[in-house]
N, C-alpha and C positions, 0 to 999 in steps of 0.2 A: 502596280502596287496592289495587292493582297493583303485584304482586310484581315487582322486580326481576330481568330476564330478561337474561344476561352476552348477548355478540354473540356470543358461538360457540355458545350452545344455538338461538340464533337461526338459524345456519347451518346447525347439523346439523339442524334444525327441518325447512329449506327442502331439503336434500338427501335427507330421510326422502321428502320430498312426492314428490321428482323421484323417487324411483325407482320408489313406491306407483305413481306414473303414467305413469313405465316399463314397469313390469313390468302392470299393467292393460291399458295398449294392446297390450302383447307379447300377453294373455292372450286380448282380445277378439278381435285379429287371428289369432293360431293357433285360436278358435276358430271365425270366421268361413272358414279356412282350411278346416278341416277339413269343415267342415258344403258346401262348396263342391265340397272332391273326392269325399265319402262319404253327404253326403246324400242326400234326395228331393230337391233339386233339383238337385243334384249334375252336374258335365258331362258325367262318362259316360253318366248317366242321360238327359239332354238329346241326349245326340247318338243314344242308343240308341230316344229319341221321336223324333228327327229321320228317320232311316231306317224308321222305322216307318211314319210319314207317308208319306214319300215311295213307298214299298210301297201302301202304300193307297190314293193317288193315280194309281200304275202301275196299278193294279188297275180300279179305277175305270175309268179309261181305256178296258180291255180289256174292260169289261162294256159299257161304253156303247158301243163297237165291234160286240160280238158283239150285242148289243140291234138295234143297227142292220140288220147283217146278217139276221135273226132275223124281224125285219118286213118289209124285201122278200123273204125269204123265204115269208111267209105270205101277202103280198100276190100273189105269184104263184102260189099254190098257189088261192087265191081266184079270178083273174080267167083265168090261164091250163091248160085242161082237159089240153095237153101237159105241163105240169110234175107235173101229177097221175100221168100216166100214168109219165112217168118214175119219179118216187117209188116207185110202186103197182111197178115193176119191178124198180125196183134195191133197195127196202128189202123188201119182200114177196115176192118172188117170182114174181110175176102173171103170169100171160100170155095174150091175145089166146084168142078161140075156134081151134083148129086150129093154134097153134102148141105145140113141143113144148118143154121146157128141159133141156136138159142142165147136171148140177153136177157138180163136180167134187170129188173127197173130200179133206182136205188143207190147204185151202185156206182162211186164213183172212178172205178179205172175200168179200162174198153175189154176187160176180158170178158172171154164168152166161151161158150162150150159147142162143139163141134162132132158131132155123130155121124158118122158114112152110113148112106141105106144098103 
């Protein structure tokens, strides 16, 4: 036996439901909300991964650049006895039997001046 149920507990029944699933969706989507702007996966968080990337990509870049560089550098230092000698002068100091070098005080990069007698 099934109690007799008037139409208006039936209504406030169905209006109970709607708002349970009112206020449920409000609750899920403010929480979804939130977890969106303040999260770990968060957008600031995403965009603050996105320039990061793109940083390390620039970088990237500039290493395989300078890598480049770096090996015809050494590749001439290898095959060519003139770029030795340059180096050997301008990072060292070096110079020739009978040449003399004058430095100068002051001055912050190793250039110098080189006279043959």
């Amino acid at each position: 036996m099934t109690p007799n149920v008037s139409r208006q507990q039936i209504e406030i029944s169905k209006k109970k439901k709607k708002k349970m699933v009112y206020w449920g969706t409000t609750f899920v989507l403010g929480y979804l909300l939130v977890l969106v702007l303040f999260g770990e996966v968060s957008i600031p968080h995403f965009l603050s991964m996105r320039n990061a990337y793109h940083k390390m990509q620039s970088e990237i870049s500039d290493l395989k650049s300078e890598n480049g560089r770096l090996k015809s550098e050494t590749e001439a230092l290898r095959s060519n006895p003139e770029q030795i000698e340059k180096l050997a002068r301008e990072e060292l100091g070096l110079a020739k039997k009978g040449e003399i070098i004058y430095e100068f005080p002051n001055n912050n990069s190793p250039t110098s001046l080189t006279f043959k007698k």
